[in-house]
Structure formats: C-alpha cells, structure tokens
C-alpha atoms as a printed R data frame, in Angstrom:
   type eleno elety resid chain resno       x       y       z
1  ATOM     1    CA   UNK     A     1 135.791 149.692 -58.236
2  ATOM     2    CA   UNK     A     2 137.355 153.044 -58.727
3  ATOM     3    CA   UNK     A     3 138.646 155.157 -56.460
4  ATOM     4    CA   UNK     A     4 140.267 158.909 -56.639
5  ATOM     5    CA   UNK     A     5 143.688 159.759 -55.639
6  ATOM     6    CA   UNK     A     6 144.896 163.245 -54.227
7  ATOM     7    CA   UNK     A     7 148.010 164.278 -56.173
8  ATOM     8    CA   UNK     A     8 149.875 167.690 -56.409
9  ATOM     9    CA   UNK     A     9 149.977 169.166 -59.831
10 ATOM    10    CA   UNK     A    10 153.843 168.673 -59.817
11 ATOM    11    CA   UNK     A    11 153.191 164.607 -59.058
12 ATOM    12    CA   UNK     A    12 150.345 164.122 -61.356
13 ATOM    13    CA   UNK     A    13 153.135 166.196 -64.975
14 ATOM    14    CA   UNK     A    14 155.590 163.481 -63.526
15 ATOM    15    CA   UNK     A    15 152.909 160.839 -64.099
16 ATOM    16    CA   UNK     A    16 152.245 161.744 -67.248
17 ATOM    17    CA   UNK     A    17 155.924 161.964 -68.491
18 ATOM    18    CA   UNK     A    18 155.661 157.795 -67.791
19 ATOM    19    CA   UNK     A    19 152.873 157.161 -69.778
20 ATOM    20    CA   UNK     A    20 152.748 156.322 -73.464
21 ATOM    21    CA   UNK     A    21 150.117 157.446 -75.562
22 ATOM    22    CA   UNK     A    22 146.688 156.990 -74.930
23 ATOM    23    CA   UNK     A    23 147.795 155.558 -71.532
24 ATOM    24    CA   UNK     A    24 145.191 156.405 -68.642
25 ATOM    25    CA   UNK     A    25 146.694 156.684 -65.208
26 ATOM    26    CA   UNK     A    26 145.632 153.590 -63.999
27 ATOM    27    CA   UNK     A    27 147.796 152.139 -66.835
28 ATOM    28    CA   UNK     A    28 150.934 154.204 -65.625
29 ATOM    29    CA   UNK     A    29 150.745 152.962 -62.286
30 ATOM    30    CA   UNK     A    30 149.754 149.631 -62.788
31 ATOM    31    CA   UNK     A    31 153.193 149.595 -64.969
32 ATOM    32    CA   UNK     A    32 155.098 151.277 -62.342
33 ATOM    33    CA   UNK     A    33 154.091 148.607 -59.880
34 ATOM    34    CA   UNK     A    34 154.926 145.785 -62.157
35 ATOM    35    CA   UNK     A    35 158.268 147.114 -62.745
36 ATOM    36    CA   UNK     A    36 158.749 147.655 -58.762
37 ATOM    37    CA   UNK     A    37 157.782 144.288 -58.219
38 ATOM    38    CA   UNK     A    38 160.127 142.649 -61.023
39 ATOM    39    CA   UNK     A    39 163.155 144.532 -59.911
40 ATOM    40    CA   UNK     A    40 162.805 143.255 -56.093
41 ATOM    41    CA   UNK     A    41 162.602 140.053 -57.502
42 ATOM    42    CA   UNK     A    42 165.673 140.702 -58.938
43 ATOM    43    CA   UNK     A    43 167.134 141.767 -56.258
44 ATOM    44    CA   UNK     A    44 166.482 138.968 -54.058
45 ATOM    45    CA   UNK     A    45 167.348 136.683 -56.552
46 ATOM    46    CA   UNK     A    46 171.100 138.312 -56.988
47 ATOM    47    CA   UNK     A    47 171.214 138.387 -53.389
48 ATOM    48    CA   UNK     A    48 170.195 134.134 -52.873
49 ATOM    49    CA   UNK     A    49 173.325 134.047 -55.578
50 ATOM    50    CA   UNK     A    50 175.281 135.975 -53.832
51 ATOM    51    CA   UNK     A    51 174.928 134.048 -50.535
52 ATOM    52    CA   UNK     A    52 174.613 130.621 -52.318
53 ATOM    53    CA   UNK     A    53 178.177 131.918 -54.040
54 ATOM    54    CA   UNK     A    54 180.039 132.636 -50.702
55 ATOM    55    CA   UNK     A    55 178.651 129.297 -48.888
56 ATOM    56    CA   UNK     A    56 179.847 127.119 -52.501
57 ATOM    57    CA   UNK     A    57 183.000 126.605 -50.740
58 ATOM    58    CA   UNK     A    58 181.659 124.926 -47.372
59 ATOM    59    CA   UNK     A    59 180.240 122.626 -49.245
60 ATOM    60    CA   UNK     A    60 181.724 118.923 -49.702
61 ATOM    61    CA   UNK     A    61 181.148 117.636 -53.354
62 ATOM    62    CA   UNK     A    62 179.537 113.888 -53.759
63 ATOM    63    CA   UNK     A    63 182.057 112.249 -55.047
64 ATOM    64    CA   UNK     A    64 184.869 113.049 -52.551
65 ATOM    65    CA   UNK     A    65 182.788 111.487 -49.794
C-alpha cells in the first residue's frame, strides 16, 4: 500500500541528491534506512567490544585454575 508524504521543497532537492538514476523515492529511503540500520549495528557491536575489552582483564583464564 502506498501512502503520500508531506515534504518541503528544500527536503524533497536533498532527497533527490541521494538517489541514483532512475531511483524513485521509495528507493532513496528504503536505502537510507538500510544504511541507518547497518551503522547502529555497528555501533553496538564496537560498543559490546569495547566493554568485552575493558572486562578481558577480570577474567581468570582456564588453565590457571
């Protein structure tokens, strides 16, 4: 189902310098969105690292048990 969506004519040139050619808007934005959701993931993956990184050394190895 399709639905339309309100933007300012300022909003809608930025759009368009995303898009390739061809491209509708539904393609931009469903691109944008992707790329939103990859780089969270990202994010919250460097951050688990991060934390897992600055707990390592509370940890007790196997074999000195």
């Amino acid at each position: 189902m399709m639905t339309t969506i309100q933007l300012d004519k300022g909003t809608r040139e930025s759009l368009k310098k995303f898009g390739h050619k061809g491209e509708t808007y539904n393609d931009i934005v469903e691109r944008l969105l992707t790329y939103c959701e990859e780089m969270n993931l990202e994010e919250m993956i460097r951050d688990r690292w991060m934390r897992l990184q600055k707990e390592k050394g509370d940890y007790i190895p196997l074999d000195e048990i």
